[in-house]
N, C-alpha and C positions, 0 to 999 in steps of 0.2 A: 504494500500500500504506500502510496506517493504522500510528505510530509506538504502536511496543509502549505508552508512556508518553507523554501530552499534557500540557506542565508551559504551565497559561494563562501570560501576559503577567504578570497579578497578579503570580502567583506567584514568575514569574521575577527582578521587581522587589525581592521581597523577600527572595529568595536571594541574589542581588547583593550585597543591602546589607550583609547577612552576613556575604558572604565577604569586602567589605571592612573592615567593623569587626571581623573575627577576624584580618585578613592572609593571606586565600584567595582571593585573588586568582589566576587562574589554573589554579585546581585545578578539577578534576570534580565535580559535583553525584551521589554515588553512590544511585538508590533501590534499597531492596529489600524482600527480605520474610525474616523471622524465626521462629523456634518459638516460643513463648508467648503470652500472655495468656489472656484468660478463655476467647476462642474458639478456641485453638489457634494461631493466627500474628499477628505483627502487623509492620507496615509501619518499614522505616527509611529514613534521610536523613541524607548527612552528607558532609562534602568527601574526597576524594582525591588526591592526585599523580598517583599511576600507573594503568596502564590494564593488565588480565590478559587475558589471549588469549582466554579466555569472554567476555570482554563485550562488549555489544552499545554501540553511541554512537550517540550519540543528540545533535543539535542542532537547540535553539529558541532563537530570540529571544535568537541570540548566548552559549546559556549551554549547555555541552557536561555532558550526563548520560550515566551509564552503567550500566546494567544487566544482571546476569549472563544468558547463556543461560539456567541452572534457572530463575529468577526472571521469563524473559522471561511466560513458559504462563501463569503465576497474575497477572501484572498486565496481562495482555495487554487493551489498550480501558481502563488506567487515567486519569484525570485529575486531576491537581492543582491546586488552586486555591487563593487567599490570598484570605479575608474577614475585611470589616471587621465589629466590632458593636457597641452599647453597653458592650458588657463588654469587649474589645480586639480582636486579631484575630489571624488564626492559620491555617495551613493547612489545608484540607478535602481527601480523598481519598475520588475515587467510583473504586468496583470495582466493575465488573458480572460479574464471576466469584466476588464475595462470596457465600456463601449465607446467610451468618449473622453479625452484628457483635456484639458487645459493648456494652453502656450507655456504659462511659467512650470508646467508637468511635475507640480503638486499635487494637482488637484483630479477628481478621475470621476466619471459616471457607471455606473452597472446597471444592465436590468435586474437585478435583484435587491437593491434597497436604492430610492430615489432620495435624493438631499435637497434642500433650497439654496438654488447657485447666489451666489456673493460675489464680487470683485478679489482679484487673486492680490 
């Protein structure tokens, strides 16, 4: 069975480094999904301590993520990735349950939970 949430190698590398230079060490890598932006929802990330009875855990590459049951449906087949560029680099998020992004590619629509679009 395919992990709701595929966080690459890249990526995991530079959450790491994160959570050491914040003193998160140890804590959970939370993704999820939000109301807003121009398309209606957009994508969060951020550390945790505790783990809630909805969430799902999730381990890669030694780095423990978790993500709510609601949340699982609309990221289900996500990937996250860390590229590098001329300009610096930064995490990329492909959804294939997006039907519609945003320019600033924040922001994202699905046919499975609709948002009230906002200015990105």
């Amino acid at each position: 069975m395919a992990q709701v949430v595929e966080v690459t190698e890249a990526a995991v590398f530079h959450v790491k480094e994160m959570m050491r230079h914040n003193g998160e060490e140890g804590s959970f890598l939370r993704v999820s999904v939000n109301g807003g932006g121009c398309s209606g929802l957009t994508y969060g990330m951020g550390f945790e301590t505790d783990k809630s009875e909805d969430d799902q855990l999730l381990v890669q590459h030694d780095l423990q993520i978790l993500v709510s049951s609601e949340d699982a449906g609309i990221l289900a087949g996500t990937q996250i990735d860390y590229k590098e560029s001329l300009m610096g680099g930064g995490f990329t998020i492909n959804n294939p349950n997006a039907i519609a992004s945003c320019g600033c590619g924040t922001s994202f629509r699905t046919a499975k939970k609709a948002g009230t679009p906002a200015d990105c």
